[in-house]
C-alpha positions as CSV (number, residue, x, y, z in Angstrom):
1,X,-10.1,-35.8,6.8
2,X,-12.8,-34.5,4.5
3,X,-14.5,-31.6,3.6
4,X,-16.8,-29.6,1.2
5,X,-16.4,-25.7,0.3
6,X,-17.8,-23.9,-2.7
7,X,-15.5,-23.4,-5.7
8,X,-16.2,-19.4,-6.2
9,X,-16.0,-18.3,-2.4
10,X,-12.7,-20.9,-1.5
11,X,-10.9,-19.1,-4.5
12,X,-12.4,-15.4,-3.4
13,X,-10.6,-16.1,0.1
14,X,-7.4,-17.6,-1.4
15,X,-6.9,-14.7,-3.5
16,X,-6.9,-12.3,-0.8
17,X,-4.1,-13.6,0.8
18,X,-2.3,-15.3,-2.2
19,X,0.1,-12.3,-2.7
20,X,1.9,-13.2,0.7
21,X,4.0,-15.9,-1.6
22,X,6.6,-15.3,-3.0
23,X,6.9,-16.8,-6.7
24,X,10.9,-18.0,-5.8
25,X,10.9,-19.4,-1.4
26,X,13.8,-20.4,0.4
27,X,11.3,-23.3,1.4
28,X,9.2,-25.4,-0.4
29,X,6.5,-25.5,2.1
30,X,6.1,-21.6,1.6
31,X,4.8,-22.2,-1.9
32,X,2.1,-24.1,0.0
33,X,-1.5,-22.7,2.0
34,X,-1.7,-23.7,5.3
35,X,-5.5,-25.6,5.6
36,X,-6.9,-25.7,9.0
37,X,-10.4,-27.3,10.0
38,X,-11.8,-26.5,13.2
39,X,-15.6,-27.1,14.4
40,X,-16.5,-26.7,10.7
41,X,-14.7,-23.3,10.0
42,X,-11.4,-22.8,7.5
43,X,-8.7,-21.4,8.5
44,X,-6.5,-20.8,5.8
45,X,-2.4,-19.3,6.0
46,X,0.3,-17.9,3.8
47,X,3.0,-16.8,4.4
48,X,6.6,-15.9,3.0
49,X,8.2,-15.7,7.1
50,X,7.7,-12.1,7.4
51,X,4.3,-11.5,6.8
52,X,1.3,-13.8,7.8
53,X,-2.1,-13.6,6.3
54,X,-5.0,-15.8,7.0
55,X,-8.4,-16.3,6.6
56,X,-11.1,-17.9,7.6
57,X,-14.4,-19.4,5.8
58,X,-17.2,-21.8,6.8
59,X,-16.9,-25.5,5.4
60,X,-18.9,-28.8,5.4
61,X,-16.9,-30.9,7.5
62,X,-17.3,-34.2,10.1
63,X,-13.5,-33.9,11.6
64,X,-11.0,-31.4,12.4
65,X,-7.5,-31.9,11.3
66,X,-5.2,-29.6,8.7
67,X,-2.8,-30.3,5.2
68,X,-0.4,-28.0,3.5
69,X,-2.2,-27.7,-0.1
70,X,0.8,-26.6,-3.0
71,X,-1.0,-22.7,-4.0
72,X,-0.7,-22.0,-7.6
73,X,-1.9,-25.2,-8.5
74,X,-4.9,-25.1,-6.1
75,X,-5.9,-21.5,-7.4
76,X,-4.9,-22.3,-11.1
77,X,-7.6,-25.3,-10.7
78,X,-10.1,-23.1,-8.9
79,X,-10.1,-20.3,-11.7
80,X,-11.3,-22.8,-14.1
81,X,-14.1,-24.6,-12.0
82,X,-17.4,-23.0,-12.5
83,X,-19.2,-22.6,-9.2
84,X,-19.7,-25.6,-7.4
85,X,-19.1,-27.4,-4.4
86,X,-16.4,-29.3,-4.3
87,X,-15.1,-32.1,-1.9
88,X,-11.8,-32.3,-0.5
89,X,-10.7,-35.9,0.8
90,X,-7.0,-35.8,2.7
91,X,-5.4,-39.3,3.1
92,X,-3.3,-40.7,5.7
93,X,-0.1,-39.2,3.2
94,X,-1.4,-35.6,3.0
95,X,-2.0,-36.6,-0.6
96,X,-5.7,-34.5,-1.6
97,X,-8.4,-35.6,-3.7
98,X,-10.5,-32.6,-5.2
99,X,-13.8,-33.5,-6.6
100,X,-16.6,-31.7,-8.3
101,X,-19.2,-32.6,-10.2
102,X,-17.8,-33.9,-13.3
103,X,-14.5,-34.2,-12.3
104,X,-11.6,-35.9,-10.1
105,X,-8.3,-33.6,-9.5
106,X,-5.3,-35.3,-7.1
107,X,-2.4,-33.5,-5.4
108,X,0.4,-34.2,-3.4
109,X,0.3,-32.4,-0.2
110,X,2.6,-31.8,2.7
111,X,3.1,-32.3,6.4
112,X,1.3,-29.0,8.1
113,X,4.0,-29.5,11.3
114,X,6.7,-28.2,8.8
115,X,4.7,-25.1,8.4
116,X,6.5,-21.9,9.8
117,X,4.9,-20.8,13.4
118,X,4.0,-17.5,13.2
119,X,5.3,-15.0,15.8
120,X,2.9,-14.4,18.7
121,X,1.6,-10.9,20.3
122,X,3.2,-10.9,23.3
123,X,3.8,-7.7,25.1
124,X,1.6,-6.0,22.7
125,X,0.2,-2.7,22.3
126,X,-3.6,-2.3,20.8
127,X,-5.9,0.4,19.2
128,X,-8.9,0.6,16.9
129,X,-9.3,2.6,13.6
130,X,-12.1,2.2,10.9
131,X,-11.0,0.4,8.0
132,X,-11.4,2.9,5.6
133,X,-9.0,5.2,8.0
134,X,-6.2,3.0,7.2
135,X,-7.0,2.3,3.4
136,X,-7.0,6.0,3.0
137,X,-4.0,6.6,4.5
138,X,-2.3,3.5,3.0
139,X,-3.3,4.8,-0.7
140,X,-2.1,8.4,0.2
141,X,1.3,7.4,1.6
142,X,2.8,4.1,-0.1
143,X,3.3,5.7,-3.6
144,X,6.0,7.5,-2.0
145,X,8.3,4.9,0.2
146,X,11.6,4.2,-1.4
147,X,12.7,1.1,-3.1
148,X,16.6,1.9,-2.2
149,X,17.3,-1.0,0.2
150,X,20.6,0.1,1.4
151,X,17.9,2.7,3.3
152,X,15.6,0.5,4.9
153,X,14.2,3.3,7.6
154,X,12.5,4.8,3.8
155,X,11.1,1.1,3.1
156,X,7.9,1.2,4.5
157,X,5.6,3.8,5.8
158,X,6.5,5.5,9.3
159,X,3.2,5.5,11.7
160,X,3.3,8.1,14.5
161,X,0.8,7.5,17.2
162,X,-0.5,9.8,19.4
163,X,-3.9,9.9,22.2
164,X,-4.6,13.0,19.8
165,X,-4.1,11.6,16.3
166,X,-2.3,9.4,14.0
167,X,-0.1,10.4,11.3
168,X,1.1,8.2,8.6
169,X,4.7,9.7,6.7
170,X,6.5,8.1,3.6
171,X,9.5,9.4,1.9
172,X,12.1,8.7,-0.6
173,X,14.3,11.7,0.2
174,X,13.0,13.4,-3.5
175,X,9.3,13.7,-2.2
176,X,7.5,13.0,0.9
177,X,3.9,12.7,2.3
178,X,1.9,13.1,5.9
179,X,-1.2,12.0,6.0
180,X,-2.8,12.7,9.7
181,X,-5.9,11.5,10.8
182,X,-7.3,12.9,13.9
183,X,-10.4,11.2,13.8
184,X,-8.0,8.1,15.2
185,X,-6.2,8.0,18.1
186,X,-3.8,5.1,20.3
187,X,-3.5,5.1,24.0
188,X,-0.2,6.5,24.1
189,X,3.1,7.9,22.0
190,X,4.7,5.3,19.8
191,X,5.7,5.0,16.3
192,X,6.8,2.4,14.1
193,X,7.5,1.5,10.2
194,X,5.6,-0.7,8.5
195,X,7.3,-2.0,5.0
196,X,5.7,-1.5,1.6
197,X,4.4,-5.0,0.9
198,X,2.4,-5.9,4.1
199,X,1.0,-2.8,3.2
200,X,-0.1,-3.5,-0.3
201,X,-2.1,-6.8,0.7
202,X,-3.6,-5.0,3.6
203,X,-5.3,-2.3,1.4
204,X,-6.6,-4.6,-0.9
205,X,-8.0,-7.7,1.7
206,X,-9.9,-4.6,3.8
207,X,-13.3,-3.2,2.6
208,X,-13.1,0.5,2.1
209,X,-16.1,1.4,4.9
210,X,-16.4,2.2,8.3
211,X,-15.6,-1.5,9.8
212,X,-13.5,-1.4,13.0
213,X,-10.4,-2.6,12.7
214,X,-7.7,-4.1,15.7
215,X,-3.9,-2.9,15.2
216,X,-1.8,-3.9,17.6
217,X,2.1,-4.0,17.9
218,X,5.2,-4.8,20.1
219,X,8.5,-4.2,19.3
220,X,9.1,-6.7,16.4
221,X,5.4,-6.9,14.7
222,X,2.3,-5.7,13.8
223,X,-0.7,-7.1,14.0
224,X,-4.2,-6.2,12.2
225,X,-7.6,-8.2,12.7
226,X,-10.7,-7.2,10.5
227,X,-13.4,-10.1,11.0
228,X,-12.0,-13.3,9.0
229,X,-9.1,-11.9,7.6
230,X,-5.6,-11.3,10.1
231,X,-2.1,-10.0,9.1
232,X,0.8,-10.3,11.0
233,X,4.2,-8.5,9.6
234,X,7.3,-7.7,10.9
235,X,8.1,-4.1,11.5
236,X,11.2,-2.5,10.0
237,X,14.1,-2.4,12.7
238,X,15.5,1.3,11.7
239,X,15.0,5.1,12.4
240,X,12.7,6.5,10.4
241,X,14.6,10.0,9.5
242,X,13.6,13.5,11.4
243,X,11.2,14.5,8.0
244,X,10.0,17.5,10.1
245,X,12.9,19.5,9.7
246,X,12.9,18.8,5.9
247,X,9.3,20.7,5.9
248,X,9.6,24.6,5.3
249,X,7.5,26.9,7.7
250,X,7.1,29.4,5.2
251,X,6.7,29.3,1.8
252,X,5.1,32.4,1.2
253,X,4.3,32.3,-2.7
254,X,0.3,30.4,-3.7
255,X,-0.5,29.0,-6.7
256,X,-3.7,27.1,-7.7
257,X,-4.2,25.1,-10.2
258,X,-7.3,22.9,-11.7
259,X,-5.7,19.3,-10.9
260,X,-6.9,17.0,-13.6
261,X,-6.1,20.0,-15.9
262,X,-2.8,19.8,-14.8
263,X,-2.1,16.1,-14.5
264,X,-3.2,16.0,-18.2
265,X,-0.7,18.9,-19.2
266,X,1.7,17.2,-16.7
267,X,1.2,13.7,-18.5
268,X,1.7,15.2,-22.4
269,X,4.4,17.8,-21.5
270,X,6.7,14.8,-19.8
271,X,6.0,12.8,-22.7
272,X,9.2,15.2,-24.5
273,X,11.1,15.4,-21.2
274,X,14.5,13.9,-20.5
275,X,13.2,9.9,-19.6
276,X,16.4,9.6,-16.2
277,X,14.8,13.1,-14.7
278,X,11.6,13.8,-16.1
279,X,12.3,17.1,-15.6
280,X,9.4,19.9,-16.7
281,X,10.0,23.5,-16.3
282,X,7.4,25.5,-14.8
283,X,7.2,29.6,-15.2
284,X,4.0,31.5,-13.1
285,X,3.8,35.1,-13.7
286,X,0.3,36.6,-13.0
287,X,-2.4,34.3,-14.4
288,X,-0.3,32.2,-16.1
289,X,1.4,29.0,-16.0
290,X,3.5,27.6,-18.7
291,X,4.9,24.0,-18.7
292,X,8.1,23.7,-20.6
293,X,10.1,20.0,-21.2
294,X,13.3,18.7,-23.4
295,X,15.5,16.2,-24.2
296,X,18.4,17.7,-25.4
297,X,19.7,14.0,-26.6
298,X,17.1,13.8,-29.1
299,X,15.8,17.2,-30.0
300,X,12.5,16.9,-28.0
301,X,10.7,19.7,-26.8
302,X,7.4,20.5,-25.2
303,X,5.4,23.5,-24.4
304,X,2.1,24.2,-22.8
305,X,0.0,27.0,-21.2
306,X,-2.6,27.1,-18.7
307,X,-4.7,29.6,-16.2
308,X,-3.9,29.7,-13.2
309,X,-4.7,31.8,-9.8
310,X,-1.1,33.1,-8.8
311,X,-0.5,35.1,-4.9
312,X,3.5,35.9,-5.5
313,X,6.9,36.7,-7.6
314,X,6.8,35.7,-11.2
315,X,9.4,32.4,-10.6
316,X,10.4,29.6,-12.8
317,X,10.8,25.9,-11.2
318,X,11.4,22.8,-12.0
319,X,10.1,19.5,-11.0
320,X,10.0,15.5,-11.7
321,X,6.7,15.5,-13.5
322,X,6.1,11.6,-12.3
323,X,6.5,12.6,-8.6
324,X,4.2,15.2,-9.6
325,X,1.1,13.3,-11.5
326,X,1.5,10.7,-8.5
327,X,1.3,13.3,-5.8
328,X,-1.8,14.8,-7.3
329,X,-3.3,11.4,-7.6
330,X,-3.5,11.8,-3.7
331,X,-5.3,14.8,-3.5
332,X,-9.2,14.5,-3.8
333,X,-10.2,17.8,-4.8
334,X,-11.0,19.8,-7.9
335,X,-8.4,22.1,-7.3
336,X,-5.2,22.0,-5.7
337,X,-2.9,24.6,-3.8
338,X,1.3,24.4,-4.8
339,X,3.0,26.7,-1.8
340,X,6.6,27.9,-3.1
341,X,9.1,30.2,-1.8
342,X,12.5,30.4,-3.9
343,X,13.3,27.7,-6.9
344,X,15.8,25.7,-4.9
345,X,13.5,25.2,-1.7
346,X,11.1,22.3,-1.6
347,X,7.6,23.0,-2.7
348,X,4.8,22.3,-1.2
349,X,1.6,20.6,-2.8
350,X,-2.3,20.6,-0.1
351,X,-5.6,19.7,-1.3
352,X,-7.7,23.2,-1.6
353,X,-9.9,21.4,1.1
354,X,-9.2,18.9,3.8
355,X,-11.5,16.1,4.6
356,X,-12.9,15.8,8.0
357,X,-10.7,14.8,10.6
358,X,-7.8,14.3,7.7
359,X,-4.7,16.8,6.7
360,X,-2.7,15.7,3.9
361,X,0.8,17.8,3.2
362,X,3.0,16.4,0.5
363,X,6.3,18.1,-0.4
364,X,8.8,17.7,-3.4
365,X,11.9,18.7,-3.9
366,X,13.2,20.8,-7.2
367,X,15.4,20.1,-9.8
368,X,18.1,22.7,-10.7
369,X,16.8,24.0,-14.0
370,X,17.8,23.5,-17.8
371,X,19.3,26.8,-18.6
């Protein structure tokens, strides 16, 4: 078997996928891509036997016929190549002969019929979203799933479908977001969580435009399809926890704030803060909002004041400024609206303005304050 692919776009379309594999496998072959040729297309595979990612790419090629080719080496090799085309000749070993233009490279390669099958989607479920639907939601959501394995329901990111709208919900029992996109919609009412990681190489492999994307799930996996590039995960077997009783009704007092303005008092402020609770002290009374961190330990302290527009009792709470700065991150306005009721009820944090067809509600709990 032989073929010829260009240097730059074969390392392009190994990269995207690439992050599937993990660094230490159970199995040797999944340290390896899966290389298939078929009526001169590429389809290339990772994966670390719960995801799946593949690719696909356009090649100069007589025969069809497939090789397991070891990754890091492969890319390592491929970062260094200037752009060319190279050749790839597969003997009757799997062993692979790279050549460019000044240059001979050899590899051992493996057997491809020792490569994991990867689950099909039987039974399965299907809607479409545009890609930059579900690259939105992913970056609004994933910063807040939990890393605490012993609660896998918090894992991954919890997607509620509806005929009416999707909603997307992460939480790691200090902070939690919903995303809801109503511009979206599945056939009928279903949910499922999807975990963290699938997630992560999703966002980056899909263009951030109005491309329509193919989701579709049964009970074990999910399965996305964008043009070359096709994941296939399996879904987290847990119950994602009731979050909508966590969410108050009322919080009655409003506070605005200029959001870069207060990520940047957020970001010094928590620079003197205790480092286990990043804790920083807010007090609103009228126009005013003063920041307030310590670390007791060392003798740290920092202050700060800033304007604000205030609807409410003059309160003081306290919050984990890093939840905090991420949460903000998510919002994509100028301004953003804090909704707080007493100093030991979750507050809530809403962009001052919703997007079209989007509403985005995140909520963080408080600390008990330093007295």
């Amino acid at each position: 078997m032989k073929f010829i692919a260009a240097s730059s776009s074969l390392l392009k379309h190994l990269q995207q996928i690439s992050g599937v594999i993990n660094s230490n496998t159970v199995l040797p072959i999944l340290e390896d891509f899966l290389f298939e040729i078929e009526e001169k297309k590429l389809t290339i595979t990772a994966t670390d036997l719960e995801t799946v990612m593949r690719v696909q790419m356009e090649v100069e090629s007589k025969e069809d016929g497939k090789v397991c080719i070891p990754a890091k080496i492969l890319i390592d090799s491929l970062k260094n190549i200037p752009d060319q085309p190279l050749t790839f000749t597969i003997g009757s070993n799997f062993e692979i002969e790279i050549t460019s233009d000044n240059g001979k490279y050899k590899v051992p390669g493996e057997n491809p019929d020792n490569f994991p099958k990867e689950p099909t989607n039987d039974d399965a479920s299907s809607f479409t979203m545009k890609s930059t639907a579900l690259v939105t939601a992913i970056n609004k959501t994933l910063f807040a799933v939990s890393n605490d394995d012993l609660r896998p329901a918090m894992t991954g990111v919890f997607f509620e479908l509806t005929p009416d709208y999707l909603q997307f919900v992460a939480t790691d029992a200090h902070r939690l977001v919903r995303y809801k996109r109503t511009d979206a919609h599945a056939t009928k009412i279903d949910s499922f969580i999807v975990p963290k990681k699938p997630l992560n190489l999703l966002k980056n492999a899909l263009p951030d435009n109005d491309d329509e994307l193919t989701i579709s799930y049964n009970s074990n996996h999910l399965f996305v399809v964008h043009n070359g590039v096709q994941m296939i995960c399996r879904l987290i077997d847990a119950r994602f926890p009731d979050y909508k009783v966590v969410i108050p009704a009322d919080n009655p007092y409003k506070l605005i704030v200029n959001k870069s303005d207060f990520q940047s008092a957020l970001r010094r402020v928590s620079v003197f803060s205790n480092k286990s609770t990043n804790q920083v002290a807010l007090t609103i009374s009228g126009t005013e909002l003063k920041l307030a961190s310590q670390d007791v330990d060392f003798s740290f302290e920092g202050n700060e004041r800033m304007a604000c527009e205030y609807d409410g009792e003059d309160m003081a709470i306290a919050f984990n400024a890093k939840f905090l700065i991420e949460m903000l991150n998510a919002a994509d306005t100028s301004d953003v609206k804090l909704e707080l009721s007493v100093p030991t009820r979750a507050g809530l944090i809403k962009p001052t303005e919703q997007g079209e067809g989007e509403d985005l509600l995140m909520l963080v709990m408080p600390l008990m304050l330093n007295n």
